[in-house]
N, C-alpha and C positions, 0 to 999 in steps of 0.2 A: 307644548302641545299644538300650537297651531303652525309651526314648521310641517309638520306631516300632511296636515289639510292642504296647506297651500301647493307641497309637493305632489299631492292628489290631482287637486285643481288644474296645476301644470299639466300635468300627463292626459286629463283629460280634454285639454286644450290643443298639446304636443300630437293626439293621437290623427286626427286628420290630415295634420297637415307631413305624417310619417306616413299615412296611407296613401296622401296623394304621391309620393316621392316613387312609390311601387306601381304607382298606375301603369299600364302600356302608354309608349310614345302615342303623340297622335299620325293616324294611318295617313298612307296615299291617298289622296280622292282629289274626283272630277267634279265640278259643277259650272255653271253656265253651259251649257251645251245644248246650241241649234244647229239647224239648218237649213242657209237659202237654196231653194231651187233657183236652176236659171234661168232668165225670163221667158227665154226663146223658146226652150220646152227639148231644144237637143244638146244643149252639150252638158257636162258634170253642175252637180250641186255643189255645194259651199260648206263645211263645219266649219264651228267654233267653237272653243271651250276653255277652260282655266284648269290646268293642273294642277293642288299644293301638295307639295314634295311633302314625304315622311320624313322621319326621325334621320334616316339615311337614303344621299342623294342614290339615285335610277334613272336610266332610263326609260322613255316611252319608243316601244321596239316596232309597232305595227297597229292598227286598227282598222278593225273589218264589222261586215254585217250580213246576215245571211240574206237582206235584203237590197241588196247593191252587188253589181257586177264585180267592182274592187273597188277600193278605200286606198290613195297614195297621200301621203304627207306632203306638202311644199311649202314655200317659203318665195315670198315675193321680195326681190332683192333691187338695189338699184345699180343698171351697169350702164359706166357709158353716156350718163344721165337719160335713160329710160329706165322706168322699169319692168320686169322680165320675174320667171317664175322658175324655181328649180325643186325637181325633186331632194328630199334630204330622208336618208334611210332612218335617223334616230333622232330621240330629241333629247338633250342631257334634262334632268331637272335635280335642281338642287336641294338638299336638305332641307327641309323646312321654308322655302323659297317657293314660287308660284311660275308658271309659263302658260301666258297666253298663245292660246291659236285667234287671231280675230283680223276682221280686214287690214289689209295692209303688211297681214305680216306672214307668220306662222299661219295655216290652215289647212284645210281635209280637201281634197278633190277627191267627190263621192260620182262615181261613173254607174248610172244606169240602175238606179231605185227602182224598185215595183212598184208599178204602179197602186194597187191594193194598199202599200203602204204610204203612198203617198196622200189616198183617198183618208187613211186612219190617221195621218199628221201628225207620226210618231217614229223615228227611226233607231232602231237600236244598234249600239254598236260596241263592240267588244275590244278594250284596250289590252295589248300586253306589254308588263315591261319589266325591266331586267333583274329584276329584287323578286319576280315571279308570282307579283300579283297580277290576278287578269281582272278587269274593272267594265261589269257591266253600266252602259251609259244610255238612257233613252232623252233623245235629243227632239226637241219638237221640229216640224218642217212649216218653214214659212215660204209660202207660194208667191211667185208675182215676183215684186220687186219693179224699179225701175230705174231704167238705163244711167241718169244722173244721180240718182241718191245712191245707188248700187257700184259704183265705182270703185269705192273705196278698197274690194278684196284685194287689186293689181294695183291701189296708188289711181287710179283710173285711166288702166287700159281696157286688155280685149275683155277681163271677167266681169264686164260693167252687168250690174243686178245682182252680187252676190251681197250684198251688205243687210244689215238687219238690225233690231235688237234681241239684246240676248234671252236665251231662256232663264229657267230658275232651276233644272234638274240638278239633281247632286246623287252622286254614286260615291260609296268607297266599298273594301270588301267587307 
């Protein structure tokens, strides 16, 4: 008689951890995501942000905002022993793996914010990428900056003022 109880017990025990086995993967999503303005006040601002890959690696294909002129991706590389900035159309991200955008490396050259949004110190911006989730992202804007501490976007050259710390937002879909 007590064979049946114990095999009871079991199954109530076995049932969690057979429900967690059926859970969905965990999704794509964004978090840390800011950005500097530049100090001078005319040329592009700066994002940053942490992608963690889902269950299956994607791409991040583009990101845009209704509140900026365009949104290009680049990538601060070292040539030549300078270093120098290149556009890069996609950014692989791996399964369950994570890619930073943050000075020095990977990051958003955001050209010509509204002002209106600048004043509300919140930038939204719209991810797409190749597994077809689109990920909305609101990034705070941090104003100012200065020319030595801000270095860091290009390694420190011309994008001297794009450096920061990071936000706390987190998006997935």
């Amino acid at each position: 008689m007590r064979l049946p109880r114990f095999a009871a017990a079991l199954t109530v025990l076995a049932a969690p951890l057979a429900l967690a086995a059926c859970a969905d993967p965990a999704p794509l999503y964004v978090d840390r995501a800011w950005v500097q303005l530049n100090p001078n006040g005319e040329g592009p601002a700066a994002g940053y942000f942490t992608v963690h890959g889902g269950a299956e690696a994607a791409k991040l294909l583009r990101v845009s905002s209704e509140a900026a002129q365009r949104i290009e991706m680049h990538e601060s590389i070292e040539k030549n022993g300078m270093m120098t900035m290149q556009p890069i159309e996609s950014v692989d991200i791996p399964a369950k793996g994570e890619v930073k955008f943050a000075p020095g490396g990977k990051h958003l050259m955001i050209f010509n914010i509204n002002p209106a949004i600048v004043e509300n110190g919140k930038l939204t911006m719209v991810m797409m990428f190749s597994n077809g989730d689109r990920l909305i992202v609101d990034a705070p804007i941090q104003k100012g900056g200065n020319a030595t501490g801000g270095q860091q976007a290009m390694g420190g050259n011309a994008m001297a003022g794009m450096a920061g710390d990071a936000g706390s937002d987190h998006a997935s879909h």
